[in-house]
C-alpha positions as CSV (number, residue, x, y, z in Angstrom):
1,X,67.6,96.1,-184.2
2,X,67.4,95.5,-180.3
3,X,66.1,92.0,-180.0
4,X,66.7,89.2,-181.6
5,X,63.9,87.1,-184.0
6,X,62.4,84.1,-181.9
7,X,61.0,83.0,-184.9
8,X,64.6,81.7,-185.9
9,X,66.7,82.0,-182.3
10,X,64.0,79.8,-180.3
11,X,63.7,75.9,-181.1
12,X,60.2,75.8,-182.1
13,X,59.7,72.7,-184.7
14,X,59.2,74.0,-187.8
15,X,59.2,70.3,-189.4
16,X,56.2,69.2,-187.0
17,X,54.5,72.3,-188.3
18,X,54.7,72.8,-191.9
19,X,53.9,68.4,-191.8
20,X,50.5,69.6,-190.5
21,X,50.2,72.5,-193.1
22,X,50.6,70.0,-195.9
23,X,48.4,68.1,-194.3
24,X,45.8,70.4,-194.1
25,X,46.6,71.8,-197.4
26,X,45.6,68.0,-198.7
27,X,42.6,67.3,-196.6
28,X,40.9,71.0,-197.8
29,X,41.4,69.8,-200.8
30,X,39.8,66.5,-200.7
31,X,36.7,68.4,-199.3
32,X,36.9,70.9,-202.0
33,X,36.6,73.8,-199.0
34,X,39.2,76.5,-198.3
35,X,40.2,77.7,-201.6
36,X,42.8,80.5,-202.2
37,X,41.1,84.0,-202.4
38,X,40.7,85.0,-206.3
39,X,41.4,88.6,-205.4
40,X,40.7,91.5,-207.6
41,X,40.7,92.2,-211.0
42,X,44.1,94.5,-210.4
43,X,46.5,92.2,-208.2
44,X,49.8,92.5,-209.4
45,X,49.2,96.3,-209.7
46,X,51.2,98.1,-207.0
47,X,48.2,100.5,-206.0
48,X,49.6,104.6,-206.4
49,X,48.9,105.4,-202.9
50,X,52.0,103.0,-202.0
51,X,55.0,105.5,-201.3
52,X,58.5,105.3,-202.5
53,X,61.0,102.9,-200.4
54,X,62.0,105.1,-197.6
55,X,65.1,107.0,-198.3
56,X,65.6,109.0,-194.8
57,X,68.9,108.1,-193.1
58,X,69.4,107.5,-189.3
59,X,71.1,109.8,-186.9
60,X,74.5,110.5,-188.4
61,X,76.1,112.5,-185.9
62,X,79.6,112.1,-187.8
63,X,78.2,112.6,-191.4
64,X,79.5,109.4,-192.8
65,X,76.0,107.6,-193.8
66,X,75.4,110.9,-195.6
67,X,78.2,110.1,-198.1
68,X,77.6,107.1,-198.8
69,X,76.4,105.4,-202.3
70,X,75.2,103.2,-204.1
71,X,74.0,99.4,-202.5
72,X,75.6,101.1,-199.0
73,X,72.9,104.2,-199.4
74,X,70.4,102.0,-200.8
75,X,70.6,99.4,-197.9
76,X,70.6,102.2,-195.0
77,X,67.2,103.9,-196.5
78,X,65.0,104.3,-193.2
79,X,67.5,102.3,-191.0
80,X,66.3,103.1,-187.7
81,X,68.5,104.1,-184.7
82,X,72.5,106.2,-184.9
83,X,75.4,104.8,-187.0
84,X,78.6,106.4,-186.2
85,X,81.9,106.7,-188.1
86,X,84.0,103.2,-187.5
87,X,86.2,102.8,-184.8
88,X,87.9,100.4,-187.1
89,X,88.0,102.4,-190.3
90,X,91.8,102.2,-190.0
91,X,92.1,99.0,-188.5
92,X,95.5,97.1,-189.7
93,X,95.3,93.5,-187.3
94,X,98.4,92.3,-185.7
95,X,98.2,88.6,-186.8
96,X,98.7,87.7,-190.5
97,X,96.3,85.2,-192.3
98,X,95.1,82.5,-192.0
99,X,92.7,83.9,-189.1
100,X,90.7,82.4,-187.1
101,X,87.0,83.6,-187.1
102,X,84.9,82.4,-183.6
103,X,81.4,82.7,-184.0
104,X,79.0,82.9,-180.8
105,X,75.2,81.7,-181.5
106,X,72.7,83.0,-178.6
107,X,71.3,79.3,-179.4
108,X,71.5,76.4,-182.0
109,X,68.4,76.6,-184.4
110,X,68.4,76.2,-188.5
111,X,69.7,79.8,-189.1
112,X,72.7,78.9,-187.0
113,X,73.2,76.3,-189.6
114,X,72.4,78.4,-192.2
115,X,75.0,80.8,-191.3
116,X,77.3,79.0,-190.8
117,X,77.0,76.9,-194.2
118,X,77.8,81.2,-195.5
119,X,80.5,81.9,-193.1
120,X,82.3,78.5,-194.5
121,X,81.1,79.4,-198.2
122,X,82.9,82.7,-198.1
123,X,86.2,80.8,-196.7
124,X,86.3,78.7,-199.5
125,X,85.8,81.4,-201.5
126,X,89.1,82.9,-200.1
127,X,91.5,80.4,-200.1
128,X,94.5,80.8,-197.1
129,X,92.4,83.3,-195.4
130,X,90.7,81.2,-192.8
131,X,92.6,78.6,-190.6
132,X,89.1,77.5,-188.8
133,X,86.1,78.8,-187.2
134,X,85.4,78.1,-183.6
135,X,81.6,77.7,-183.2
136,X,79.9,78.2,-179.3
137,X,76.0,78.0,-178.6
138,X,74.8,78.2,-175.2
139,X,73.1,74.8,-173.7
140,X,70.1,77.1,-172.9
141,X,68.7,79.7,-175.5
142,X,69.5,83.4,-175.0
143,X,71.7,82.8,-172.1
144,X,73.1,85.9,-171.8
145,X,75.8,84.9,-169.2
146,X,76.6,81.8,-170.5
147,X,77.0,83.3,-174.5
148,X,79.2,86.5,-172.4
149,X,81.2,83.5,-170.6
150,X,81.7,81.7,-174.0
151,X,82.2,85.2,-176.1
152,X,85.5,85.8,-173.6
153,X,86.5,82.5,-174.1
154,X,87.0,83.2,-177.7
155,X,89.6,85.7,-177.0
156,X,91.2,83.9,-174.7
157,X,91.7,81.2,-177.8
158,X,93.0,83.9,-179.5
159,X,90.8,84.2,-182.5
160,X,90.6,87.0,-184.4
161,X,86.9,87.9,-185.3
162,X,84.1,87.5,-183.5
163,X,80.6,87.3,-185.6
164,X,77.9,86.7,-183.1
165,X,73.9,86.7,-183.1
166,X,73.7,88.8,-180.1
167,X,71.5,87.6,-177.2
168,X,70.9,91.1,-176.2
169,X,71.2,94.8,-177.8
170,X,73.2,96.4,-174.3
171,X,74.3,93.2,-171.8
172,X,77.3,91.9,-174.0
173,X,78.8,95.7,-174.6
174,X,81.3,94.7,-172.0
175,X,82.4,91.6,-173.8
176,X,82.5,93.4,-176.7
177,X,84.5,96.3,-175.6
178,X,87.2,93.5,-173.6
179,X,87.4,91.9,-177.6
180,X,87.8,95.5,-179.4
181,X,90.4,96.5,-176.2
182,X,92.7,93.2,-177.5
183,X,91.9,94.3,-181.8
184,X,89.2,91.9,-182.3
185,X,86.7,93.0,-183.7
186,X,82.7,92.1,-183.3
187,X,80.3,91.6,-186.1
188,X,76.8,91.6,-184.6
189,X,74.7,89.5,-187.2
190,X,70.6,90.1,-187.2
191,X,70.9,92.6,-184.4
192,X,71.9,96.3,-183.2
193,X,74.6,96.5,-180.5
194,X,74.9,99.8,-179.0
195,X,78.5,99.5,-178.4
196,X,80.1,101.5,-181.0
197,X,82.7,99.1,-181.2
198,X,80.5,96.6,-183.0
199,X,80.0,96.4,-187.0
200,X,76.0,95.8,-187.2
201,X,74.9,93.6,-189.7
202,X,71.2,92.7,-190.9
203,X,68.5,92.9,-193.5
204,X,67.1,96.4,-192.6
205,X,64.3,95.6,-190.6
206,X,62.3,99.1,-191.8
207,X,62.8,98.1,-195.5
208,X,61.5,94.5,-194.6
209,X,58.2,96.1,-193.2
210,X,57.9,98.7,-196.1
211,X,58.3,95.9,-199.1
212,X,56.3,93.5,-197.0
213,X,53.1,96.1,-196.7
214,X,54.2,97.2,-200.2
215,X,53.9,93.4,-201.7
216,X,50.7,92.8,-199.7
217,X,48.6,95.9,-201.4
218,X,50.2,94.5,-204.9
219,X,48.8,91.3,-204.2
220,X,45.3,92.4,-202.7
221,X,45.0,95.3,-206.0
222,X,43.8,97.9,-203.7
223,X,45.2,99.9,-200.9
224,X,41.5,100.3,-199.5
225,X,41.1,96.5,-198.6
226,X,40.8,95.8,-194.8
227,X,44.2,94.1,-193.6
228,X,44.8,91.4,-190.4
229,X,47.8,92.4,-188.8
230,X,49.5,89.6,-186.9
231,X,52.5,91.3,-184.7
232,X,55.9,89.2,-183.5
233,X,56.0,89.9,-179.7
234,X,55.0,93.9,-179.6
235,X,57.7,95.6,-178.3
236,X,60.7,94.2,-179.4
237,X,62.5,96.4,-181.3
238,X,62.7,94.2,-184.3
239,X,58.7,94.1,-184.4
240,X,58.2,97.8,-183.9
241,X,60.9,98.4,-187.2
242,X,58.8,96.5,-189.1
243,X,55.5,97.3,-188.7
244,X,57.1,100.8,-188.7
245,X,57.7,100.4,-192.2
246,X,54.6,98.7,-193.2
247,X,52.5,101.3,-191.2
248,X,54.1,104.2,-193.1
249,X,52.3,102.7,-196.3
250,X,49.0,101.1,-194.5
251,X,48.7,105.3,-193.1
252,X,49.4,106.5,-197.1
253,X,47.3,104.0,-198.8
254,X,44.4,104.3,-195.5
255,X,44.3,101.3,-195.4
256,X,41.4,99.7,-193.0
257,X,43.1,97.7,-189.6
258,X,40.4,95.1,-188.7
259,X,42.7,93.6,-185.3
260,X,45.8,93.3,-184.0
261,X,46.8,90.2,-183.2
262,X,50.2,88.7,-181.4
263,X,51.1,85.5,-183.3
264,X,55.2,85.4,-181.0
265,X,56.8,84.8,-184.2
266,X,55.6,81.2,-184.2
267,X,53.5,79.9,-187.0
268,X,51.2,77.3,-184.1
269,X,51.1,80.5,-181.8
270,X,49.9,82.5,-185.1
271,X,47.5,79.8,-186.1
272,X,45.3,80.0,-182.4
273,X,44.9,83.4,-182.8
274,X,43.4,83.8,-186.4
275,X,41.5,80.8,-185.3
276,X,40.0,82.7,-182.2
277,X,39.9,86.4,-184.3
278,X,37.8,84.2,-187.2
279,X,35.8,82.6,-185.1
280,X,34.5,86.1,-183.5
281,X,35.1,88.1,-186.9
282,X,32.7,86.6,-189.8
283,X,33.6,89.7,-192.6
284,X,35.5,89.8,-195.5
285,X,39.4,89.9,-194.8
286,X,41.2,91.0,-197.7
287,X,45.1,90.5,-196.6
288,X,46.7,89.6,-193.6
289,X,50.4,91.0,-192.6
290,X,52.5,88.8,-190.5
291,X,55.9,90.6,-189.0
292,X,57.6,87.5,-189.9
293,X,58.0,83.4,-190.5
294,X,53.9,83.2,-189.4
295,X,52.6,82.6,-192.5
296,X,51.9,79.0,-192.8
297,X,50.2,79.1,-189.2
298,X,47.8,81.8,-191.0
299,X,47.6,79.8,-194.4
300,X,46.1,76.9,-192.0
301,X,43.5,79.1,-189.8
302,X,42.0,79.8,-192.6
303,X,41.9,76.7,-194.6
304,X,40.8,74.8,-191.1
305,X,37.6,76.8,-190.9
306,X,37.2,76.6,-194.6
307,X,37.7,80.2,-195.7
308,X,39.5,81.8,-198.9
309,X,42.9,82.0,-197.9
310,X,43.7,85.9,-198.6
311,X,47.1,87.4,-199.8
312,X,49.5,87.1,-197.0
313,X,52.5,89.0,-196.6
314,X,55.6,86.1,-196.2
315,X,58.3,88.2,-194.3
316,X,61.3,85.6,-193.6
317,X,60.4,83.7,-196.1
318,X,60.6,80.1,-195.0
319,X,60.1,76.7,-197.4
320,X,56.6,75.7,-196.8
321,X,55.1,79.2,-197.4
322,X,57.4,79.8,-200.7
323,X,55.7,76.1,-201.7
324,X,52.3,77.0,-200.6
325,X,52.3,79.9,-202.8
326,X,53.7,77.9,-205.9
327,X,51.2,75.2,-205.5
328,X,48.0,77.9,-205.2
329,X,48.9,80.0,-207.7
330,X,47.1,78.1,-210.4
331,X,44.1,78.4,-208.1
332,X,44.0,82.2,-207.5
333,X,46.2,82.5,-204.8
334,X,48.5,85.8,-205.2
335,X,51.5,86.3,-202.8
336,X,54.3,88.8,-201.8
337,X,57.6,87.9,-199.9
338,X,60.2,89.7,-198.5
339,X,63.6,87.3,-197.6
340,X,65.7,86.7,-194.6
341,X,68.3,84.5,-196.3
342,X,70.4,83.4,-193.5
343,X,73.3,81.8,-195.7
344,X,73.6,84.9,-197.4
345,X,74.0,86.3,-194.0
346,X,76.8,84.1,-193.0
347,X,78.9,85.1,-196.7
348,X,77.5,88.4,-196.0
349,X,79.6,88.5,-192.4
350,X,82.3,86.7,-193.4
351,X,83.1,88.9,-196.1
352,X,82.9,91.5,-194.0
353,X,84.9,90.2,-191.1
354,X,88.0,89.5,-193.9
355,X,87.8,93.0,-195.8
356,X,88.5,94.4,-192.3
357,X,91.3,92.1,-191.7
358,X,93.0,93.1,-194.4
359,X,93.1,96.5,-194.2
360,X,90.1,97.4,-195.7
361,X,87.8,100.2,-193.5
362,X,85.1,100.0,-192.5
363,X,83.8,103.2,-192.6
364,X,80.7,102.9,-190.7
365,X,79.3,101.2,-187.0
366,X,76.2,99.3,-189.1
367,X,76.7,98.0,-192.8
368,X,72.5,97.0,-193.2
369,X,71.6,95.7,-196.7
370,X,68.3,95.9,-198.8
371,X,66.1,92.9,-198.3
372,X,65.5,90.5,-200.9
373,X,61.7,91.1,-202.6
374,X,60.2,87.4,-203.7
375,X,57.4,88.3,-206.2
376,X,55.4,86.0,-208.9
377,X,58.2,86.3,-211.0
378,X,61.3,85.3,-209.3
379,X,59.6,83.0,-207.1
380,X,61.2,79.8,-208.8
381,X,64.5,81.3,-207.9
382,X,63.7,80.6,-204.1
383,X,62.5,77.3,-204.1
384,X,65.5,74.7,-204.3
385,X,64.1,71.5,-206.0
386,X,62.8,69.0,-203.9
387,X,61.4,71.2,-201.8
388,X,57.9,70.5,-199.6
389,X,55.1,72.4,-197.7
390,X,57.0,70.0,-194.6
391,X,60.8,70.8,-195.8
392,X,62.2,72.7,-192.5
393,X,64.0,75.2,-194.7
394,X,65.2,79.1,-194.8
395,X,64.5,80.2,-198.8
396,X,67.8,81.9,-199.5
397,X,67.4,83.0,-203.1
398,X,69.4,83.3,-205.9
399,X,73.5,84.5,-205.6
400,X,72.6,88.3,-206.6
401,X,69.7,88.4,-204.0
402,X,72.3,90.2,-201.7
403,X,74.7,92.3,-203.6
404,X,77.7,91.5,-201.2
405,X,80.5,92.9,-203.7
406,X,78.7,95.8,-204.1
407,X,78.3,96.4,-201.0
408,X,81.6,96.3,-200.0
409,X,82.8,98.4,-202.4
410,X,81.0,101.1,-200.6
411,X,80.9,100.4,-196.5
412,X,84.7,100.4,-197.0
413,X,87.7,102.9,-197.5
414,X,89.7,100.8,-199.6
415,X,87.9,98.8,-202.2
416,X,88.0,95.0,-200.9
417,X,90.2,92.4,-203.0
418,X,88.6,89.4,-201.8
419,X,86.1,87.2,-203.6
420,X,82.6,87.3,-202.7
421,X,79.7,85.0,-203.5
422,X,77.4,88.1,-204.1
């Protein structure tokens, strides 16, 4: 994964947002206008024509995604890209615990937050491991020079891990390569490095478009309905991974395109442009696929001009469109979710980060895992109580939504000792 998600590494306000989706959400409601699509007879029926999950693996010029198994083969189905065999499979660091972990944000948003509530959850977890965790965020987002500047800083302080959300895929392979040349090793969280000397770590972003196409044609009943596709920022790499994945089953099920629309990965950016595509585009819309964390900006184009809010695919997951589903349900509303559960990230990486220090191996440059499917049945499972169409929150899920034990028992050489929260 290139490029990093604006969505949640640029400080747009999702709490002024999802206050005037609820708002919205009430005011329809007074007027008895913009009801939830009933949709057919057969939602909740994957259609026949959806393929399998993808099972391909990525370039493998060393053979070592090729042995792997279980949650480790499961997770790297499709990943996109080369994975290479470890530099540290054999890694035995100088320094005995406690370590100290740095962790390097490209910018300070609510998954920075998120992740780090995980990193610390894993510590606690693991008692006399971790002696603190130095935290740097650049004063401007995705400044690349400034997050470089702060990344050497951290080795200078003599930590012992680095876990970053990178700020690009190529510019901090120096950096990188300086903290690998002293045995510190570089997790890069929610994006692909191409340094081999990084350990790549995200949801994998061709699964996340395949279950989130997949979950869309489950909730419409048919592969044949005509689908709004609102894009991220096209060309990105994370954008073209997903709607990779989601075009694989759109192509098998032929399922009809009626636009293409660039939404930014902002839910207000999102909302203008199914405003302006209904306003020109009277017919039936059956589903609408959003590459991610747009769906309550598309929830609210449609109720504003008082149409039946269709099946939306909810990649990212975020509180006010898990609650927006809940609430329509009773009214006919069927939804689909795929999860980006940044706390899980954070145990995921720390985890991670303290197998390897203690002797562990890593046998492989990116350890991707399958992302979490939210369907009518678990749903309750990833709404925390409380919880509003305006709660500024990342749904997260239930403990076994990220397998992290099993996992680990399979990217590694040595089966891992420490306790997870997965």
């Amino acid at each position: 994964m290139a490029v990093l998600r604006p969505s949640r590494f640029t400080a747009f306000s999702m709490v002024a947002f999802a206050a005037s989706l609820a708002t919205a959400v009430s005011s329809s409601a007074a007027h008895g206008s913009a009801m939830p699509n009933a949709s057919a007879a057969s939602a909740g029926h994957t259609p026949a024509c959806v393929p399998h999950v993808p099972t391909s693996l990525p370039r493998d010029p060393n053979h070592v995604a090729s042995k792997l198994t279980g949650a480790a083969r499961a997770g790297i189905g499709g990943y996109p890209g080369t994975v290479y065999a470890s530099p540290w499979a054999h890694f035995k660091p100088k320094a005995k615990p406690p370590w100290v972990i740095g962790m390097s944000n490209n910018e300070g948003n609510l998954n920075a937050a998120d992740v780090l509530k995980g990193l610390r959850e894993e510590a606690r977890l693991n008692p006399g491991l971790v002696k603190k965790i130095i935290v740097t965020t650049p004063s401007t987002p995705n400044d690349v020079p400034q997050q470089i500047q702060q990344m050497r800083s951290l080795i200078e302080q003599h930590v012992n891990f680095i876990i970053s959300t990178l700020g690009s895929p190529t510019a901090l392979n120096a950096v990188i390569n300086q903290a690998a040349a002293r045995g510190i090793p570089t997790i890069s969280l929610l994006g692909q490095s191409t340094s081999k000397n990084a350990v790549n770590l995200q949801p994998n972003p061709i699964q996340l478009g395949y279950y989130g196409a997949r979950g869309l044609l489950t909730a419409m009943g048919t592969g044949t309905g005509t689908v709004l596709n609102v894009a991220g920022i096209p060309g990105l790499s994370i954008n073209t991974d997903i709607e990779k994945g989601a075009n694989e089953v759109f192509r098998a099920c032929k399922t009809p395109i009626v636009g293409n629309l660039t939404g930014d990965f902002s839910p207000t950016v999102a909302k203008t442009q199914v405003l302006t595509f209904l306003s020109a585009h009277p017919g039936t819309i059956d589903g609408v696929f959003q590459v991610a964390d747009m769906a309550p900006g598309i929830f609210s184009a449609f109720q504003q001009v008082g149409r039946k809010v269709p099946p939306v695919a909810d990649i990212g997951a975020p509180a006010s469109s898990l609650v927006y589903w809940k609430q329509h349900i009773s009214s006919g509303y069927h939804g689909s979710g795929v999860a980006i559960p940044a706390i899980k990230d954070g145990t995921y990486s720390m985890a991670v980060a303290l197998a390897m220090l203690q002797g562990d191996g890593v046998k492989i440059t990116d350890v991707p895992f399958a992302p979490p499917v939210i369907t009518p049945g678990n749903l309750n499972k990833w709404i925390e109580k409380g919880w509003t169409q305006s709660t500024n929150a990342l749904g997260d899920g239930p403990p076994s939504a990220v397998p992290i034990t099993a996992l680990l028992d399979t990217y590694f050489n040595k089966k891992p000792t420490i306790k997870s929260a997965g």
